[in-house]
N, C-alpha and C positions, 0 to 999 in steps of 0.2 A: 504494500500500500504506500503510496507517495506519504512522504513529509509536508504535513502544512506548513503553508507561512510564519506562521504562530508558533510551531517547532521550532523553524529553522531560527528563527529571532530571537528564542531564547539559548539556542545553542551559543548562538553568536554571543549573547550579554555575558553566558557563563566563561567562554573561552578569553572574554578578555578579562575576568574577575582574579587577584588572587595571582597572578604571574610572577610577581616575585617569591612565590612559595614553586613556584613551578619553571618556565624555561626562562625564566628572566633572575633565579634563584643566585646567579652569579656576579650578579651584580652587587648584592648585600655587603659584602666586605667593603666593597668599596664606598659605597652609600652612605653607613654606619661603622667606621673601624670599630673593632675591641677597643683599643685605647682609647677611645670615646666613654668606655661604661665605668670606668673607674671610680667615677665620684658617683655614680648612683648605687654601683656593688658594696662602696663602703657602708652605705646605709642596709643594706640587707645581711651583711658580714653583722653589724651592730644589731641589729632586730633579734638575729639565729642568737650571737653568744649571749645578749640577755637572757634567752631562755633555756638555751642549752650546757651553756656553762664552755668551760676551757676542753680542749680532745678532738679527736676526725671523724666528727659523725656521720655517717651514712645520712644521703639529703638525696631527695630525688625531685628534678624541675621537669614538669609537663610543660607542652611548647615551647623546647627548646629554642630553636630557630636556630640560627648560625652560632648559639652557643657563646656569643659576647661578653654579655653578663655573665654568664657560670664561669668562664677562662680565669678571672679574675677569683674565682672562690675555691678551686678545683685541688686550690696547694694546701686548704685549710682544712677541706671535708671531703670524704667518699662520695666519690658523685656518680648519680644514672641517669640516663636523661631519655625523654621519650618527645617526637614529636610526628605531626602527619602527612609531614613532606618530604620524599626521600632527598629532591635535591638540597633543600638544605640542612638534614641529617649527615649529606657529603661535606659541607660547610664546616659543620658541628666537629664533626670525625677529625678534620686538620689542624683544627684550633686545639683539640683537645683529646689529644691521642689516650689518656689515662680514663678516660669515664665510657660505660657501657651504656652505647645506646640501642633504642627500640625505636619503631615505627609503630604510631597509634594515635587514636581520637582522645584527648583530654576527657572527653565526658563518656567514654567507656572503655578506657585501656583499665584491663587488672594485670598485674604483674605474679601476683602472689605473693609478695616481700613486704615488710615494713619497714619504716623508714622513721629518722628523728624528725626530719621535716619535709618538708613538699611545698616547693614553690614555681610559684608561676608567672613570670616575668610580664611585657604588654600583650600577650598574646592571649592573654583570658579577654582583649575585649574585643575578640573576634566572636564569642557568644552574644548573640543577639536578642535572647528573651529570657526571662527567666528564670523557664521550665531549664535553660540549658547550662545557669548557672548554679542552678542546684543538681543537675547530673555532674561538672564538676566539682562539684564540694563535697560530692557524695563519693568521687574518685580518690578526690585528696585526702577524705577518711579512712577512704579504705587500704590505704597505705603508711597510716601512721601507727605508729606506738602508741598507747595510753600514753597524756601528757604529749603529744608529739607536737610541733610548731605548723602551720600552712601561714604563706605571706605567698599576697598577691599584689598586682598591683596595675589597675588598667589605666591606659592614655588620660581619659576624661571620666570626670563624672558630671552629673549634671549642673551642679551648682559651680565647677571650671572651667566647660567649655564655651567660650567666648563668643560663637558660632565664626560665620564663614570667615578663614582664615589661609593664606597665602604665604610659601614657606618656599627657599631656595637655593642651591650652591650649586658647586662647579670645583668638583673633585680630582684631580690625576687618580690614574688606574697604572696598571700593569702594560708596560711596551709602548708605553705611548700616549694610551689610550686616556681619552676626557670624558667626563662623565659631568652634564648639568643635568640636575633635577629640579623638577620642579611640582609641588603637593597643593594639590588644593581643600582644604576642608569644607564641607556643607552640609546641613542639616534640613534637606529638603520638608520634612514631617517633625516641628515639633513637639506632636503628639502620641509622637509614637516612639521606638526605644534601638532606632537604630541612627547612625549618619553614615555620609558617603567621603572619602578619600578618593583623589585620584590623583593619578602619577604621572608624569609627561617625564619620559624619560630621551634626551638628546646623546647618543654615543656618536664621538667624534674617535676616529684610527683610521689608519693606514690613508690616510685623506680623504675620505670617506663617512659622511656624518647620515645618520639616520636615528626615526624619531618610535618609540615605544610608550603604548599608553595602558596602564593597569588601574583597573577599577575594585578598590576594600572596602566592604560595608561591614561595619564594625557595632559595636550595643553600647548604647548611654543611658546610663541609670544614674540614680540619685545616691549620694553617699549612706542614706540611712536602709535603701532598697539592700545593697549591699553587704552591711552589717546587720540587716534581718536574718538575711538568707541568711549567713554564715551560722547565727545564733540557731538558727530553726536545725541546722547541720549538724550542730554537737559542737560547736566552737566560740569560746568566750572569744570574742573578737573586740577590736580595737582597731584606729587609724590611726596611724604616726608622720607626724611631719614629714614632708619629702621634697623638700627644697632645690630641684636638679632640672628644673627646664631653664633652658635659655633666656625665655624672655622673662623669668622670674614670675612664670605664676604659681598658682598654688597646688601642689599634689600632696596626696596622701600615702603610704604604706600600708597595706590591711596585714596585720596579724593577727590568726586565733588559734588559739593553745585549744587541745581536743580536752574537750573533757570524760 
């Protein structure tokens, strides 16, 4: 039977959604270096030993991504890492030859292990309702110890994000190669619990410049939606100062110790 119209237009929306988790995945390093995360990792270094104390505890981070943030934690704790993209699980792997990683969904990998803690860097706010941040919180339970830590920590919550906002640089890469990006923020529905990201990516090498557009729709809740959930999960939670954007706005830290 032929493909409707209606198909084919949604294949197309899908194909370009999400491309830096997919054929555009190698661009990441060069986007966001690791040496870029270092002043946000000291604040999750700080969160874990408040609650863990001095030792190398086994810690496991759902949505890895290129593994940036962890590289920097990797020398202090037993690290696993699980994310749902292979190519940037290949990302992960180079950055961080000592951690075992997996391939899986946030809101339903089991592993079978326990862990001191479970964190989840900006890639929890690629759940977009609810229902899917309580399948995650139900994961990160299911992998801790009694007393175990979960910290998370998404882009925006509602009462930070500014709406439509304009972001941009012009990177050296590898051989040559230049890399300008350029992000767009918008919140087309403020009444509903998602916004849109889009990426205009310009690769200029071998003299030869062409143009790459990826579309992220990401979940925006309100800080108190978030530390519902987490309580409704078994987790005394708490938000902690996280003073680590550029333009000095406001973020938080979620931490909840299992109870």
């Amino acid at each position: 039977m032929p493909k409707s119209p209606k198909s084919k237009s949604v294949r197309k929306k899908k194909s370009r959604e999400n491309r830096l988790y997919r054929d555009l995945a190698w661009l990441w390093p060069i986007m966001d270096p690791p040496e870029d995360y270092a002043l946000e990792a000291s604040f999750w270094r700080q969160a874990l030993r408040e609650r863990l104390g001095p030792g190398r505890h086994p810690i496991l981070e759902l949505g890895v991504g290129g593994g940036h943030n962890l590289s920097h934690l990797t020398k202090e704790f037993k690290a696993t890492a699980v994310d749902i993209s292979k190519p940037m699980l290949v990302n992960a792997r180079k950055l961080n030859p000592g951690v075992e990683f997996f391939q899986g969904d946030m809101r339903s990998v089991r592993l079978g292990r326990k862990f001191k803690a479970v964190l989840i860097h900006d890639a929890i706010a690629y759940m977009r309702s609810e229902r899917d941040l309580k399948r995650v919180f139900a994961t990160a339970k299911a992998h801790l110890d009694s007393g175990g830590v979960f910290i998370c920590s998404p882009d925006w919550y509602r009462e930070t994000y500014k709406g439509t906002h304009v972001d941009h640089r012009i990177l050296p890469g590898p051989d040559g190669l230049e890399l300008t990006y350029l992000e767009h923020d918008i919140d087309p529905d403020p009444f509903d619990t998602t916004i849109e990201t889009r990426f205009f990516y310009i690769i200029k090498q071998d003299g030869k410049v062409r143009v790459e557009q990826d579309l992220h729709i990401t979940g925006l809740f309100p800080l108190e939606t978030w530390l519902e959930l987490m309580d409704k999960a078994g987790f005394d939670a708490e938000a902690l100062p996280y003073p680590v954007y550029d333009d000095g706005g406001e973020g938080y830290l979620l931490r909840g110790v299992l109870r």
